[in-house]
C-alpha positions as a Markdown table, in Angstrom:
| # | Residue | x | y | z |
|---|---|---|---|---|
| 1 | Unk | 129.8 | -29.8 | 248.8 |
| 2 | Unk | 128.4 | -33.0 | 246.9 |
| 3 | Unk | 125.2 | -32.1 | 245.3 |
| 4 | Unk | 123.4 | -35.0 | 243.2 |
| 5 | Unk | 120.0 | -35.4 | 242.2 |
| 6 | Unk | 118.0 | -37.8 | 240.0 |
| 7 | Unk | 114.9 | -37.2 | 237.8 |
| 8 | Unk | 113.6 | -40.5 | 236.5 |
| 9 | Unk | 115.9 | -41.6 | 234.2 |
| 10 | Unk | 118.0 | -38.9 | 234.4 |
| 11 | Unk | 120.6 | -37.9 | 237.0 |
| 12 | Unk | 123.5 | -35.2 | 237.5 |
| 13 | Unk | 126.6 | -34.7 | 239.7 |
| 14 | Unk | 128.2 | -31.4 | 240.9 |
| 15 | Unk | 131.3 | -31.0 | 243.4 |
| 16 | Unk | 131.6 | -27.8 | 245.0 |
| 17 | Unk | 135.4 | -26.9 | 246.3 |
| 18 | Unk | 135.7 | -23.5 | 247.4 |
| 19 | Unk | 138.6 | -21.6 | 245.6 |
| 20 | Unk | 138.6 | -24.2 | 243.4 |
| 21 | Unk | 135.2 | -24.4 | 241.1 |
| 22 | Unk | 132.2 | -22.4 | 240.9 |
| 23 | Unk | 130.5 | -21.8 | 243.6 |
| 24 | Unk | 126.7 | -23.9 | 243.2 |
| 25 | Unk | 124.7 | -21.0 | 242.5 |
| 26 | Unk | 126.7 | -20.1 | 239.6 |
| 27 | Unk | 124.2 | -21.8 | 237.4 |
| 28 | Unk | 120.8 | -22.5 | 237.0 |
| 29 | Unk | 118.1 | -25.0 | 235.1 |
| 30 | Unk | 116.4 | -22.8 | 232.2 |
| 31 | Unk | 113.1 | -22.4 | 233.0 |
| 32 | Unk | 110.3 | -24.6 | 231.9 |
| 33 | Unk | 108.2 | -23.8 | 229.2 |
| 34 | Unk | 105.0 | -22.2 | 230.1 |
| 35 | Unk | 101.4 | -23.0 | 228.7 |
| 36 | Unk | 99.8 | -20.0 | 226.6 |
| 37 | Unk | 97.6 | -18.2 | 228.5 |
| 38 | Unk | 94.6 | -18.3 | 225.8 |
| 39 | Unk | 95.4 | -21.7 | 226.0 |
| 40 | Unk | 94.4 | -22.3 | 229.7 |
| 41 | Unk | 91.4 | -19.7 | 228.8 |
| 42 | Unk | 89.9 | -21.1 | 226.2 |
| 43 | Unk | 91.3 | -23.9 | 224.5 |
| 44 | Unk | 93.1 | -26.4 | 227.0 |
| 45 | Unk | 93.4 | -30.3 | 225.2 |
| 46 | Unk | 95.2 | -32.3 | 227.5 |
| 47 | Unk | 94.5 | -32.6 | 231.0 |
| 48 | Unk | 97.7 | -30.8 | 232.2 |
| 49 | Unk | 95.8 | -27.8 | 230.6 |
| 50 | Unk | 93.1 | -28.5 | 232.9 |
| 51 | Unk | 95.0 | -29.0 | 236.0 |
| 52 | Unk | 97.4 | -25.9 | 235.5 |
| 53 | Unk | 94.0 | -23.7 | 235.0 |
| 54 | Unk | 92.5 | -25.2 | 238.2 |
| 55 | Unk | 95.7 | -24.4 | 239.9 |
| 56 | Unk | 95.7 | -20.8 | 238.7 |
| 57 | Unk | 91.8 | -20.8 | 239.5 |
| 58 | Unk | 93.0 | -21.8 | 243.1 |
| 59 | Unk | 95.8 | -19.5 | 243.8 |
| 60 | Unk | 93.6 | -16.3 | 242.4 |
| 61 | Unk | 90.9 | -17.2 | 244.8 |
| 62 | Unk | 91.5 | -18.6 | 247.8 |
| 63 | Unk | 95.7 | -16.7 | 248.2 |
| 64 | Unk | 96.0 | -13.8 | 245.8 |
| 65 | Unk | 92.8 | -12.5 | 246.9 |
| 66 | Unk | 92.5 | -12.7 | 250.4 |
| 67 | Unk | 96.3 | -11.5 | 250.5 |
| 68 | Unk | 95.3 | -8.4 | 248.3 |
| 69 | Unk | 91.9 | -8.0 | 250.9 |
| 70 | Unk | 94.7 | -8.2 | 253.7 |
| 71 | Unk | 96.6 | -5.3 | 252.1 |
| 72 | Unk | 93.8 | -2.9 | 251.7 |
| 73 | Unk | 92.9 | -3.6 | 255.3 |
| 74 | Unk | 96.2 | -2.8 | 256.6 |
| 75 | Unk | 97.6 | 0.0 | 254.2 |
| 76 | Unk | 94.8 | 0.9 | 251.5 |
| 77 | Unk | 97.8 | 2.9 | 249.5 |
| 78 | Unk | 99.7 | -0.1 | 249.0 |
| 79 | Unk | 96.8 | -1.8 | 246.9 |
| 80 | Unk | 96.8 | -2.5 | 243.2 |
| 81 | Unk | 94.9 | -0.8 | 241.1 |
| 82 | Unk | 93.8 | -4.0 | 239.3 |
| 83 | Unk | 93.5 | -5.3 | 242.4 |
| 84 | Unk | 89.9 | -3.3 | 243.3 |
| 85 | Unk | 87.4 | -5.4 | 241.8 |
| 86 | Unk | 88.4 | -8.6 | 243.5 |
| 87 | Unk | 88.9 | -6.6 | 246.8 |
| 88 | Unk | 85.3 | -5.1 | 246.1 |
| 89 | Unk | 83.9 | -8.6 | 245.8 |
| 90 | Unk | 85.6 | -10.3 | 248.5 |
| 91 | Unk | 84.4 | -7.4 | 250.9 |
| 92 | Unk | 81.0 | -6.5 | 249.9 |
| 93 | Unk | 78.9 | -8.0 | 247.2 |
| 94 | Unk | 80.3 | -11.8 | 247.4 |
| 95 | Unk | 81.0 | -11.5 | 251.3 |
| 96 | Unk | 80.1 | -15.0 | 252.9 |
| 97 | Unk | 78.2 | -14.5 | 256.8 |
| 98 | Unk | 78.0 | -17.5 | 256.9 |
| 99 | Unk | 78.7 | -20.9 | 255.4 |
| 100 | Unk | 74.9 | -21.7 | 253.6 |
| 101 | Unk | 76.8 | -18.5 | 251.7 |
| 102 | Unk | 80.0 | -20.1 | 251.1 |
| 103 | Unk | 77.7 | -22.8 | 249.4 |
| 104 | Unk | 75.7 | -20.6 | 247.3 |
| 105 | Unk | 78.7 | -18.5 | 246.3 |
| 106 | Unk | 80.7 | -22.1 | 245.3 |
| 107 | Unk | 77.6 | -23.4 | 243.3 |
| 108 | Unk | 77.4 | -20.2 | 241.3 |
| 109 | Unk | 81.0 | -20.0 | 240.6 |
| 110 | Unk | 80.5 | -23.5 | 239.4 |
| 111 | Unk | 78.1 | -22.5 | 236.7 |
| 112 | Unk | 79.9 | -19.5 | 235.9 |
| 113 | Unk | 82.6 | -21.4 | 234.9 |
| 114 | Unk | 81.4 | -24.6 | 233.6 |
| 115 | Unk | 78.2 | -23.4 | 231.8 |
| 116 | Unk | 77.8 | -19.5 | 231.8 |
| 117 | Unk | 81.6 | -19.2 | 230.2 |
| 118 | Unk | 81.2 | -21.8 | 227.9 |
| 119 | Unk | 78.2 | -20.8 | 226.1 |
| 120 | Unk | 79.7 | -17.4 | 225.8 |
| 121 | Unk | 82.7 | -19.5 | 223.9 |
| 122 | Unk | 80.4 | -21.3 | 221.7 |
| 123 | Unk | 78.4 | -17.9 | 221.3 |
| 124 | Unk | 81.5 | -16.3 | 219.7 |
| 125 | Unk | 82.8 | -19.0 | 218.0 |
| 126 | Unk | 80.1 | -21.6 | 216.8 |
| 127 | Unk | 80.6 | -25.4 | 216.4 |
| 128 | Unk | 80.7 | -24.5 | 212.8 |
| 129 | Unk | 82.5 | -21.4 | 212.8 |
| 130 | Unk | 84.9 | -20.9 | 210.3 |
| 131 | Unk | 88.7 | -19.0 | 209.8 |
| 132 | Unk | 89.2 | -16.4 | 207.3 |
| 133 | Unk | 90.9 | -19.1 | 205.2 |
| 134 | Unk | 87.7 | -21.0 | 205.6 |
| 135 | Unk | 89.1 | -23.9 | 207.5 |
| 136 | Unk | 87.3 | -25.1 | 210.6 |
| 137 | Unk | 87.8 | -22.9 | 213.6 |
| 138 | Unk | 87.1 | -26.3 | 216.0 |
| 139 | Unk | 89.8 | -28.3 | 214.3 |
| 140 | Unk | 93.6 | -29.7 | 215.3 |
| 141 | Unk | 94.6 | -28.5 | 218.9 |
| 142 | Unk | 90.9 | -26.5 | 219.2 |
| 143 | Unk | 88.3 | -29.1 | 221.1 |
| 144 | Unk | 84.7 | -27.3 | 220.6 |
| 145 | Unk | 83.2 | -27.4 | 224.1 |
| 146 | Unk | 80.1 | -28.3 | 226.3 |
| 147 | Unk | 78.3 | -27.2 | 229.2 |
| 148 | Unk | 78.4 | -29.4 | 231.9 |
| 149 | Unk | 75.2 | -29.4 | 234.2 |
| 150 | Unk | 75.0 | -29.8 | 237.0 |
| 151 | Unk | 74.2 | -32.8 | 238.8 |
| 152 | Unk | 75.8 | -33.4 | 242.3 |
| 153 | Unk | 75.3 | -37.1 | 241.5 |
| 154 | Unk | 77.2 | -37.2 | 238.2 |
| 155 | Unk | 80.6 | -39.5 | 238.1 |
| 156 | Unk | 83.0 | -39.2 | 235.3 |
| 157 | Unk | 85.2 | -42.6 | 234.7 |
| 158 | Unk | 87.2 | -43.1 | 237.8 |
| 159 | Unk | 83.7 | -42.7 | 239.7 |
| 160 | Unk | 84.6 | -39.6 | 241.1 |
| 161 | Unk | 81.3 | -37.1 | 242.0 |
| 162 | Unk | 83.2 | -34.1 | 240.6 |
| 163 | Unk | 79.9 | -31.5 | 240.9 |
| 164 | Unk | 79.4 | -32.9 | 244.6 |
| 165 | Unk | 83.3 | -32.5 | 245.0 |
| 166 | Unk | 83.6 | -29.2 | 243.8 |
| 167 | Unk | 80.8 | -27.7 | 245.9 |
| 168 | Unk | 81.7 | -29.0 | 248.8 |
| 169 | Unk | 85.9 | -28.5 | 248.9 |
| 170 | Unk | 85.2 | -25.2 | 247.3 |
| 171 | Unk | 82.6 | -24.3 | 250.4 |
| 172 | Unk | 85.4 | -25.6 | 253.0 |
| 173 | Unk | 88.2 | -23.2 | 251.3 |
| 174 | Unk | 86.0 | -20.5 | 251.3 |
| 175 | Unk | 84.7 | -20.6 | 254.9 |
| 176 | Unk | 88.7 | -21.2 | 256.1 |
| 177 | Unk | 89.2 | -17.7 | 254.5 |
| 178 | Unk | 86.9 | -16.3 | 256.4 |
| 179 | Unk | 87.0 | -18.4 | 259.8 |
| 180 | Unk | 83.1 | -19.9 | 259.2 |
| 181 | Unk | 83.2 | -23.5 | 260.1 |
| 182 | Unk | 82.9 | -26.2 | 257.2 |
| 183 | Unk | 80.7 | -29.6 | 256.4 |
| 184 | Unk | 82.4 | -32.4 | 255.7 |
| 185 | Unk | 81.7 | -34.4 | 252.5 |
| 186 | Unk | 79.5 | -37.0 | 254.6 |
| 187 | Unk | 77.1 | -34.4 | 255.1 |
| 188 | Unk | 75.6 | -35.1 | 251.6 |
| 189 | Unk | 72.0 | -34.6 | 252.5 |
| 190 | Unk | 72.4 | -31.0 | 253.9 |
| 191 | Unk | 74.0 | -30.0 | 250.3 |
| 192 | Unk | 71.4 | -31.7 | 248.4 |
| 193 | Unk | 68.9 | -29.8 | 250.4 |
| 194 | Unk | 70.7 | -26.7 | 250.2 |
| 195 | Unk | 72.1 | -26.3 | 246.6 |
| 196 | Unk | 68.5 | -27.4 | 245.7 |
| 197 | Unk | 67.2 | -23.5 | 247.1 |
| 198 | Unk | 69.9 | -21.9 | 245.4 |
| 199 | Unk | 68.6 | -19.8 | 242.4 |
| 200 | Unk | 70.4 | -19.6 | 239.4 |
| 201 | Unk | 70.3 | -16.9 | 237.3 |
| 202 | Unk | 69.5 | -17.3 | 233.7 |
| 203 | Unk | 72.2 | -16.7 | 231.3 |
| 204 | Unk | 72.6 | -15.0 | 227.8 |
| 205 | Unk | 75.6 | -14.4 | 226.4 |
| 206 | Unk | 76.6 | -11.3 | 224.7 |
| 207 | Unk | 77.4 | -9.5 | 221.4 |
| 208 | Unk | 80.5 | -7.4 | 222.8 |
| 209 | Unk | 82.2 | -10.1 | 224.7 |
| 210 | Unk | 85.5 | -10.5 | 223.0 |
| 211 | Unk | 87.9 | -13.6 | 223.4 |
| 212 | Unk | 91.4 | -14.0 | 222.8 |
| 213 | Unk | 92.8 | -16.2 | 220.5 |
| 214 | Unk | 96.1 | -16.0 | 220.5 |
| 215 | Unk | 98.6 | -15.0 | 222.7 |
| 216 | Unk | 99.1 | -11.3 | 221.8 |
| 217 | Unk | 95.5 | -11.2 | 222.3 |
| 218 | Unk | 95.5 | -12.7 | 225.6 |
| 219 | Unk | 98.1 | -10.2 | 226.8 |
| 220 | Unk | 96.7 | -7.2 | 225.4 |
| 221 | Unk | 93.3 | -8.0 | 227.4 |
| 222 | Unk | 95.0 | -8.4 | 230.6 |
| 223 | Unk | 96.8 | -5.6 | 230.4 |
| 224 | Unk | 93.6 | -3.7 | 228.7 |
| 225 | Unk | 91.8 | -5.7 | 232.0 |
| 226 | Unk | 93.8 | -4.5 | 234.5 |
| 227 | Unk | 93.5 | -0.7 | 233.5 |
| 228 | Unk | 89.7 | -0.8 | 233.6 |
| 229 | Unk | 88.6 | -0.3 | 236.9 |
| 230 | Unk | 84.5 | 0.3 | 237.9 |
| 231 | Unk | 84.1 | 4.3 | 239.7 |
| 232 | Unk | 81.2 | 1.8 | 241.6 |
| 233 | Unk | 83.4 | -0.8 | 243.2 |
| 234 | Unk | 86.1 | 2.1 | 244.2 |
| 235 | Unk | 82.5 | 3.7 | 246.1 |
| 236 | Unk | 81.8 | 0.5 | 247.3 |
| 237 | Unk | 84.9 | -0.2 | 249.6 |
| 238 | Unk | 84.4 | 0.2 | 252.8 |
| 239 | Unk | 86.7 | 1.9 | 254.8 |
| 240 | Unk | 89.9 | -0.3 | 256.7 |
| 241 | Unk | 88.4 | 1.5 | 260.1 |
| 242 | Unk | 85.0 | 0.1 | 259.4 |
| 243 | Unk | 87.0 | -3.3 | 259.7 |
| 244 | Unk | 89.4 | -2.9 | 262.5 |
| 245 | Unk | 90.6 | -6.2 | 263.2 |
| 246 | Unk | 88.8 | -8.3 | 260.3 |
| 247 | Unk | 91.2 | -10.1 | 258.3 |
| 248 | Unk | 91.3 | -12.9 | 256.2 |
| 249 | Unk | 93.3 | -15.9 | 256.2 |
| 250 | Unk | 95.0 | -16.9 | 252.7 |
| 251 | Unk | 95.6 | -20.2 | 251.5 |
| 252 | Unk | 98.9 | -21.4 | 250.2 |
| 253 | Unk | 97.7 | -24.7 | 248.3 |
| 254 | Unk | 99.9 | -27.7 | 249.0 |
| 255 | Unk | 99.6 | -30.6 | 246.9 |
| 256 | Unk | 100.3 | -33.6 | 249.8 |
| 257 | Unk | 96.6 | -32.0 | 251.4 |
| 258 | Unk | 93.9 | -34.1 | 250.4 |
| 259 | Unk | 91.2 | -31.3 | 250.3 |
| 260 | Unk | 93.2 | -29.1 | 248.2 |
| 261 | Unk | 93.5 | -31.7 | 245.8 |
| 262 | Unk | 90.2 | -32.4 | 245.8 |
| 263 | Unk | 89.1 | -29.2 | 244.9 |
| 264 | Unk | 91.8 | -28.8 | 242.3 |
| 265 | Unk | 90.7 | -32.6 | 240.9 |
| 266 | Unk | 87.2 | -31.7 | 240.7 |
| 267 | Unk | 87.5 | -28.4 | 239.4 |
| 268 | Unk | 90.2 | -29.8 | 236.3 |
| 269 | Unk | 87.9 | -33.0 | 235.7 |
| 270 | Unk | 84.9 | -30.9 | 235.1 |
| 271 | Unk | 86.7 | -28.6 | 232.9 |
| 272 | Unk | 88.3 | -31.7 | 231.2 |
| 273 | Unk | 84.4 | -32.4 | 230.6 |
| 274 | Unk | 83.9 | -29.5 | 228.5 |
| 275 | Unk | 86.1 | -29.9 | 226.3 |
| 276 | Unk | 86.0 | -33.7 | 225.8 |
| 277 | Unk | 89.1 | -34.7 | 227.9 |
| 278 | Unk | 89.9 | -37.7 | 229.7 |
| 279 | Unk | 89.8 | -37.1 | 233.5 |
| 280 | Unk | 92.1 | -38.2 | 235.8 |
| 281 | Unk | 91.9 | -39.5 | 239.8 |
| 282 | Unk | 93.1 | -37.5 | 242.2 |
| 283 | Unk | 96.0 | -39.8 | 242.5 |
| 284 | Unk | 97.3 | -39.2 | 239.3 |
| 285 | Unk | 96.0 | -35.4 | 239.2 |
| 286 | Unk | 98.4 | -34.7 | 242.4 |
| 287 | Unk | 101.4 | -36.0 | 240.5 |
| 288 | Unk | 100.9 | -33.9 | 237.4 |
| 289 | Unk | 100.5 | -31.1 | 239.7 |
| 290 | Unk | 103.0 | -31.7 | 242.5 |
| 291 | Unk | 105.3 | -32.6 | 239.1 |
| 292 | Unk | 106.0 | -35.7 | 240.8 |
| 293 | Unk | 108.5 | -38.0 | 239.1 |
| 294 | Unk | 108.8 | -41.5 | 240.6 |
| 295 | Unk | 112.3 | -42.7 | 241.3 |
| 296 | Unk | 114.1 | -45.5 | 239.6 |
| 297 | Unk | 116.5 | -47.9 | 241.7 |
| 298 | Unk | 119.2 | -47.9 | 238.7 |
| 299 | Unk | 119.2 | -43.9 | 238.4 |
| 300 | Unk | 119.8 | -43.4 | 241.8 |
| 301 | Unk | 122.1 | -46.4 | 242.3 |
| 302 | Unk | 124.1 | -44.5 | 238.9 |
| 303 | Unk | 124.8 | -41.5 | 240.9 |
| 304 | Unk | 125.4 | -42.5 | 243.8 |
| 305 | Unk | 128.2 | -44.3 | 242.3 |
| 306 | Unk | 129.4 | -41.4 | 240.6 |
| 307 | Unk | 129.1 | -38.8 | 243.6 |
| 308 | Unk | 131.2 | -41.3 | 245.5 |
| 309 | Unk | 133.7 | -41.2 | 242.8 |
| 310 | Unk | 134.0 | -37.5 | 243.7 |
| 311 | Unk | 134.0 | -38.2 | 247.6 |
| 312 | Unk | 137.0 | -40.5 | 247.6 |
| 313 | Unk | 139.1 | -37.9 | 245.3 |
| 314 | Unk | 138.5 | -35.6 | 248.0 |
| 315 | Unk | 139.2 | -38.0 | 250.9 |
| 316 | Unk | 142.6 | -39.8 | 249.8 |
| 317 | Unk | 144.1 | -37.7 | 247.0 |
| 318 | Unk | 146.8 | -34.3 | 248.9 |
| 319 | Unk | 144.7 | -31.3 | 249.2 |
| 320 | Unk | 143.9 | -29.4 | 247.6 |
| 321 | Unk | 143.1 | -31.1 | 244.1 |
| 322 | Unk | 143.9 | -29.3 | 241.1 |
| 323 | Unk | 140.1 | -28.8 | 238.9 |
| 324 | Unk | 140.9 | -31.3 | 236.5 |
| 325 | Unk | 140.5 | -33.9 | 239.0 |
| 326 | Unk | 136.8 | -33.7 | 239.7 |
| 327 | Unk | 134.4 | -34.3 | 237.1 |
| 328 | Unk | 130.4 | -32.9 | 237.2 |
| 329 | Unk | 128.4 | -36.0 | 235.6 |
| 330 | Unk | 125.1 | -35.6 | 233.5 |
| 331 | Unk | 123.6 | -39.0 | 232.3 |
| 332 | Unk | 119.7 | -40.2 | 231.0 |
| 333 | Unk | 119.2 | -44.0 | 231.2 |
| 334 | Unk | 116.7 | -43.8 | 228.8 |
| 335 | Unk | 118.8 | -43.0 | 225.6 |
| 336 | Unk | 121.3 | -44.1 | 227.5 |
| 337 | Unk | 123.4 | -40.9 | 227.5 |
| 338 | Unk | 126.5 | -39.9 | 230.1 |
| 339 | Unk | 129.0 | -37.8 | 229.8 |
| 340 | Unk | 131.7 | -36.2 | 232.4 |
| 341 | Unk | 132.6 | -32.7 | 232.4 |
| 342 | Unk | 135.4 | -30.8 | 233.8 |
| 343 | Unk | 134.0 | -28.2 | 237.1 |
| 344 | Unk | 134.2 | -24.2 | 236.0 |
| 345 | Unk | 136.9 | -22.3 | 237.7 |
| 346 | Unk | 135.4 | -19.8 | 239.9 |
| 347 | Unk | 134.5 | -16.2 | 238.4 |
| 348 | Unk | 136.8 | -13.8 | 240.2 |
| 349 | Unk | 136.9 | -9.7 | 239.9 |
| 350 | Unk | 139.8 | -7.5 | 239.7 |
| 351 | Unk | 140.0 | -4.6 | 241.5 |
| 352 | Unk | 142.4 | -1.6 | 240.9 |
| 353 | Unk | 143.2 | 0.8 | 243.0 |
């Protein structure tokens, strides 16, 4: 096997002879560094921040939910204990009928998040708040945030209507959960009218509300989250019999659908808002997301050379090649950096007997 790949600038070479190298499996990319969780909580600064929390905000509600509903439908054993609460909501007290309720449920979400949590931020932590050593809490990688209102007319810099976006993506997800038919975004005066009857709760934020700050802290509340479960939303499930047949559908986002990515767009601009962030289109947001690099000619011109290289070793020289022949071939344009490497002999095991 020939395996080459390019990344921008940079590109890489491996040749695969059976009995001869290491098979391609044999070793992998190190994983990518992830963004801190009380990070994408609480304290996000560049848009990727943003984006990756809208993401997670995605996959929680419209996949890992459903998927866990599924589960306590078809086996109630199998289900998580941390697990109950979303089950609870997604079966009884936030249950669309019907899609004005995937409307109402979408508009409240979006001032949960965008208005309700925020204040609770600046409520603990205080524009003017400062650390033990007396430095500014709101300072360096810390943005101090804002509530965003809503306005379904509002436009942020690439003209995008992210309120009017949200509500109305967010609806359509919803509803395809639970098979109620959506509105499409030309509808515009039937969610004016109807967000307009949609009563919002006031808001005060609380005393014993505490919020990570760190990572530690972060983890020690999930896990503290997660073995905290209400005796009332336990009573509150219905039982799988009472729902023969109902299930839901879960939603496994994909970054090339345009109405996935305009929820996910809308739903990172207007946290980007909060906290004072440039927004991005949804063109640009679906490339951070999809982690979409764009090719260059000369990269991919590069290794093609160089996996061709490998080809014609294989083609004219007597068979089979000893391992020094081939050569596995990293290179970056950009520093400009190559170098070619020698392939790894295969592991192999020995057995006694």
């Amino acid at each position: 096997m020939l395996e080459s790949g390019t990344l921008g600038t940079k590109g890489n070479t491996q040749v695969v002879v059976p009995h001869v190298t290491e098979n391609y499996g044999a070793t992998r990319d190190p994983p990518e560094k992830s963004i801190p969780v009380c990070t994408l909580k609480n304290f996000p600064n560049q848009i990727a921040h943003t984006l990756q929390w809208a993401r997670d905000h995605f996959e929680g509600v419209f996949s890992q939910a459903p998927e866990d509903v599924n589960v306590y439908l078809q086996s109630p054993s199998d289900l998580k204990t941390e697990s109950i609460c979303t089950v609870e909501k997604f079966l009884v007290s936030q249950r669309p009928r019907t899609y004005e309720d995937c409307v109402r449920l979408t508009r409240l979400a979006y001032q949960d998040h965008f208005c309700n949590q925020i204040s609770q931020l600046l409520h603990n932590f205080p524009p003017d708040q400062l650390t033990s050593t007396g430095h500014p809490f709101w300072s360096g990688s810390k943005r101090c945030p804002s509530t965003v209102p809503f306005d379904l007319d509002k436009t942020c810099e690439q003209g995008l209507r992210n309120a009017f976006n949200f509500v109305v993506s967010g609806s359509n997800l919803l509803a395809s959960v639970y098979g109620i038919n959506g509105k499409s975004l030309s509808d515009e005066e039937y969610f004016k009218a109807l967000v307009e009857e949609i009563i919002i709760p006031d808001f005060t934020p609380s005393n014993g509300v505490k919020i990570a700050t760190t990572q530690e802290e972060a983890d020690a509340d999930n896990n503290k989250e997660s073995g905290e479960i209400s005796s009332e939303s336990i009573e509150n499930l219905p039982k799988p019999s009472e729902l023969a047949g109902f299930r839901l559908t879960p939603i496994e986002f994909d970054k090339d659908i345009d109405l996935h990515m305009q929820f996910i767009t809308a739903c990172s601009n207007l946290r980007a808002l909060n906290y004072q962030i440039p927004t991005e289109d949804l063109h640009v947001s679906r490339g951070i997301v999809g982690r979409i690099i764009p090719a260059i000619a000369t990269t991919t011109a590069m290794v093609t050379g160089l996996i061709c290289l490998e080809l014609y070793k294989i083609t004219f020289l007597p068979q089979p090649a000893k391992i020094d022949v081939f050569k596995s071939a990293f290179c970056n344009l950009a520093i400009p950096f190559i170098t070619l490497s020698e392939p790894t002999v295969p592991a192999s095991t020995k057995v006694t007997f």
